[in-house]
C-alpha positions in Angstrom: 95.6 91.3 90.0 92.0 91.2 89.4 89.9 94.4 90.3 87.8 93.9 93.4 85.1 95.3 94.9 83.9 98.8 93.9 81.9 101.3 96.4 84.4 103.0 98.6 83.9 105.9 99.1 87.2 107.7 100.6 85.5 109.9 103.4 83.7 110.1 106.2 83.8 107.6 109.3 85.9 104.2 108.6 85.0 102.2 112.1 88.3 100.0 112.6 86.5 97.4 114.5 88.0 94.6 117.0 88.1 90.6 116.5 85.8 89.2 119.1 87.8 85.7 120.6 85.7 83.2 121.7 85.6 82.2 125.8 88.5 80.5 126.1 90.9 80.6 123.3 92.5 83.3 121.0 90.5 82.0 118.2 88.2 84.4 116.4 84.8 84.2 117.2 83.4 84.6 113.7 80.0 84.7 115.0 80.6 87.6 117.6 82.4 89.6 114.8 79.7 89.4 112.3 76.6 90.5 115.0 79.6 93.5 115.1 79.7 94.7 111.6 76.1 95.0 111.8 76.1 96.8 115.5 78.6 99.4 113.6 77.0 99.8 110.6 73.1 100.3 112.5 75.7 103.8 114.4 75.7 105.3 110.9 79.5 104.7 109.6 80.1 105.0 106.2 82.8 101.7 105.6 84.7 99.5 108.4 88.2 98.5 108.2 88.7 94.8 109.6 92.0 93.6 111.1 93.7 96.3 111.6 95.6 97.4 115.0 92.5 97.9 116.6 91.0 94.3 115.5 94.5 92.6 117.1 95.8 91.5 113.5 99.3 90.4 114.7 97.2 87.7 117.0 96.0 85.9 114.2 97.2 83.6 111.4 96.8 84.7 107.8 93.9 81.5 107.4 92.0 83.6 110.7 92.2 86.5 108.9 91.0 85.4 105.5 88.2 83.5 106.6 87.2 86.4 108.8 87.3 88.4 105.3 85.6 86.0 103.7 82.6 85.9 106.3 82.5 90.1 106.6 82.1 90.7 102.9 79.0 88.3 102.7 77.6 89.7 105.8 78.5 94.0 105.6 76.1 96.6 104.7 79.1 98.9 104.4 82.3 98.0 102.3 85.2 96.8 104.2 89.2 98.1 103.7 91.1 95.5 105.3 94.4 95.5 107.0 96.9 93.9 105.2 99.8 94.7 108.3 102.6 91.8 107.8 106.4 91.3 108.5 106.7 90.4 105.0 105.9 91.9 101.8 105.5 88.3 100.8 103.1 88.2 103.7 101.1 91.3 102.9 100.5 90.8 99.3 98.8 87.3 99.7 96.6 89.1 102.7 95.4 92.2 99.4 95.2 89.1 96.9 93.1 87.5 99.2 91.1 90.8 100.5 90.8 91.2 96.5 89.1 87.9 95.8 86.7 87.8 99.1 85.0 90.9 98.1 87.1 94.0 100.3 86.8 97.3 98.8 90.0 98.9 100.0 93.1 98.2 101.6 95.1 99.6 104.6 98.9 99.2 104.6 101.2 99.7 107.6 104.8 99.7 107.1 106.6 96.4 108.5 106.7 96.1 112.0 108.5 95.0 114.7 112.1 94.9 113.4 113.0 98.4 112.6 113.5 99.1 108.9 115.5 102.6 107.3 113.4 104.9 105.0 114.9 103.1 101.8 113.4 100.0 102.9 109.9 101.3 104.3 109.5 103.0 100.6 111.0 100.2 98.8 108.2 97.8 100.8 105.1 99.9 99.8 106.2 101.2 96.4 106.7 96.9 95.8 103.3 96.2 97.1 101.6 99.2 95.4 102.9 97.3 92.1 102.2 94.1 93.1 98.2 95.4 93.6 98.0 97.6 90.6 94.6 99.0 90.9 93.1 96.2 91.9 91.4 98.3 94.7 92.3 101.2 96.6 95.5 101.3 98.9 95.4 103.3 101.7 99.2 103.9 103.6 98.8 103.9 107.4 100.9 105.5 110.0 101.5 104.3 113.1 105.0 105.1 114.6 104.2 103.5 117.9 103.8 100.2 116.3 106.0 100.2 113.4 109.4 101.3 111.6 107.8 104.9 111.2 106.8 106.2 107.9 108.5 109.8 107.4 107.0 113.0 106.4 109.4 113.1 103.3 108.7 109.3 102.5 104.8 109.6 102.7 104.8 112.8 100.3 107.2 110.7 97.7 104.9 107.6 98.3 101.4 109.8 97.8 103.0 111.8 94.6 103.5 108.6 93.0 99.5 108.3 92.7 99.6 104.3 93.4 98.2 105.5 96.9 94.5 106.6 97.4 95.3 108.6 100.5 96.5 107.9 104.3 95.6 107.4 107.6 97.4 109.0 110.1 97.7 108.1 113.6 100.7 109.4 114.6 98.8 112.2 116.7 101.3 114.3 115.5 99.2 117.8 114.2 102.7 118.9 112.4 102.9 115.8 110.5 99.2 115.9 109.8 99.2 119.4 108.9 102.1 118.8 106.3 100.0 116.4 104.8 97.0 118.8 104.7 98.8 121.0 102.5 101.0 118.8 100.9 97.0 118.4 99.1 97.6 121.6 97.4 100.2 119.2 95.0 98.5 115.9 95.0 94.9 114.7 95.6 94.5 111.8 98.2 92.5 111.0 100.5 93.5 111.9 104.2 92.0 110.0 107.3 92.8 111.1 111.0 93.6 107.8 112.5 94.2 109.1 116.3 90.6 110.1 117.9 91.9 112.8 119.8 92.5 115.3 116.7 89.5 114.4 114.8 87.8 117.4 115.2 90.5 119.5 114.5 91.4 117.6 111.0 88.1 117.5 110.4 87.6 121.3 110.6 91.2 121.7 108.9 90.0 119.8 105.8 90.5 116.3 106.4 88.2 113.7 104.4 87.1 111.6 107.6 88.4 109.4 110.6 89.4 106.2 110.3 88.8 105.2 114.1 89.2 102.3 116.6 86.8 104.4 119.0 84.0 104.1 116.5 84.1 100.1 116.8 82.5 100.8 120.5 80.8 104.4 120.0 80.2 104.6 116.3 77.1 107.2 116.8 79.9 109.7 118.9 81.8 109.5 116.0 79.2 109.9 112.7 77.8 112.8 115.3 81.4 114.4 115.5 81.6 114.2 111.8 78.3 115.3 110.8 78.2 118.2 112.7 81.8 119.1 112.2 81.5 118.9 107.9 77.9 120.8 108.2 79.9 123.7 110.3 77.6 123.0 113.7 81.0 124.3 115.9 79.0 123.9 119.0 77.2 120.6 118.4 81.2 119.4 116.8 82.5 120.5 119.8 80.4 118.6 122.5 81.0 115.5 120.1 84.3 115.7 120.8 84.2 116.5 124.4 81.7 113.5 124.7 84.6 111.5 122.9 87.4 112.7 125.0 85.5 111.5 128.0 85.6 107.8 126.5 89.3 108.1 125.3 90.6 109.6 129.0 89.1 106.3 130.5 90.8 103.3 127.6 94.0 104.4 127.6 94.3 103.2 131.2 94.4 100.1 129.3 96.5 97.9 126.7 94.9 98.6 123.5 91.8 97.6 122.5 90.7 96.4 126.4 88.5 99.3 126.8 87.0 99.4 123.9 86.2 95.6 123.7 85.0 96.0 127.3 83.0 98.9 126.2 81.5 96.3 123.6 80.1 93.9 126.0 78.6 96.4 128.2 76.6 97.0 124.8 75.7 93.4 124.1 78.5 92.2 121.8 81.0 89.4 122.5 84.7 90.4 123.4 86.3 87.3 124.7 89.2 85.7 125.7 92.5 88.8 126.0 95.8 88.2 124.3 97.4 88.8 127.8 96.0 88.7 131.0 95.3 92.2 133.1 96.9 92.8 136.1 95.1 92.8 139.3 95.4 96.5 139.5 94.0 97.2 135.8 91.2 94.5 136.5 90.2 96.3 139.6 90.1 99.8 137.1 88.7 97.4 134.3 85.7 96.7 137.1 85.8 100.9 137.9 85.5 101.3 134.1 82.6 99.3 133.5 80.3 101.1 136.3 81.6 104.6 134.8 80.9 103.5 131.8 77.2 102.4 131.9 76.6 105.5 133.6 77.9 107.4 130.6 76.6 106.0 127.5 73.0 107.1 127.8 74.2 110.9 127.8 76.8 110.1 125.5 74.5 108.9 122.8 72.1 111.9 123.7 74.1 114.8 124.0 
């Protein structure tokens, strides 16, 4: 494949943003998501990653997904990995030659998903894409056991010696798994993203290059904050970031993935949209309890 975009830089906050839907439909609202990159990119973050599991990839066809490539990479201050999450290898490799041609800078991949898959086949599908891509641009592995045939310890390690991968992002929340992979550095180079909010601080202060976060799509400044002051050895301002963070992540995951954070969004101006499944009466009643917490919390959040 042809090279693509240059300009990643592997480190520091990755904002993994969600797909605004217009009113209505599950269609993407191309307009809402672009008034988003640049909401994301005024909080500081260094690149966003588009479509991944926070931006609701599996609800949208691969046409959906390129166009809203196409669209981001004319209108982001900040380069763009893209998810390139599929069923298929088939599938995946015509999301990276398209995320090559429409000007993304990196690319995330996730193992296959929903039907579960041995180790064999999870290495066999990434070490095929990785040769597929060449070094066309960056490819970052993702893990993400909770959504996906899981991607071992023993299999990331072969996959990152290899050197066809960049780094990872984990989101396991698993610290043992992360810290194997923190010294697992001492034998490779990669790059190494925490992918679940709630250890940021702590792989950040353990050596980590960044945090590749759905949490950032709604509170990017928390985030560039938390790194900042965690990478310039501030353990008391790095601390309260956290804390400030931990706030926001006790209150979404009363929710399905990403309804708090896209709620979160409109309560700061930007377009969420129509949900892929409709809340209960009991979580719209905590949606409405959410909200009113909510704008009561941001001011100090983004000042403390």
């Amino acid at each position: 494949m042809k090279k693509g975009r240059e300009g990643l830089k592997l480190e520091g906050v990755l904002a993994a943003v969600v797909t605004p839907n217009r009113v209505g439909t599950l269609e993407p609202d191309f307009t809402g998501l672009l008034e988003l990159l640049d909401f994301v990119a005024a909080g500081g973050v260094n690149s966003i990653c588009l479509m991944g599991s926070t931006g609701e990839f599996v609800n949208y066809s691969n046409p959906d997904r390129q166009r809203a490539l196409y669209l981001a990479a004319k209108r982001s201050r900040v380069p763009l990995v893209v998810g390139v999450g599929h069923t298929t290898l088939r599938g995946s490799i015509e999301l990276a030659e398209d995320a090559i041609g429409g000007g993304a800078s990196g690319l995330l991949l996730m193992p296959p998903y929903f039907f579960p898959y041995q180790q064999g086949e999870v290495e066999a599908y990434c070490l095929a894409f990785a040769k597929e891509v060449g070094d066309a641009l960056p490819i970052l592995l993702y893990s993400i056991p909770q959504f996906t045939s899981p991607l071992e310890i023993d299999t990331a390690k072969r996959l990152l010696d290899t050197g066809r991968f960049a780094g990872i992002k984990d989101s396991s929340g698993n610290w043992e798994y992360f810290a194997q992979l923190l010294a697992f550095r001492e034998q490779r180079a990669f790059a190494l993203f925490a992918g679940n909010d709630r250890i940021a601080l702590r792989a950040l202060e353990a050596g980590a290059d960044g945090v590749l976060s759905g949490c950032a799509s709604a509170i990017p400044e928390v985030l560039v904050r938390l790194y900042k002051t965690a990478k310039a050895g501030d353990t008391v301002g790095a601390a309260k970031a956290q804390a400030t963070l931990d706030e926001f992540i006790a209150r979404i995951d009363s929710f399905p993935v990403p309804v708090g954070i896209k709620q979160a969004l409109v309560l700061r101006g930007q377009k969420g949209g129509e949900l892929a499944c409709p809340l209960a009466p009991e979580t719209t009643a905590k949606l409405a309890e959410y909200s009113t917490w909510f704008q009561g919390w941001i001011t100090g959040a983004l000042t403390s």
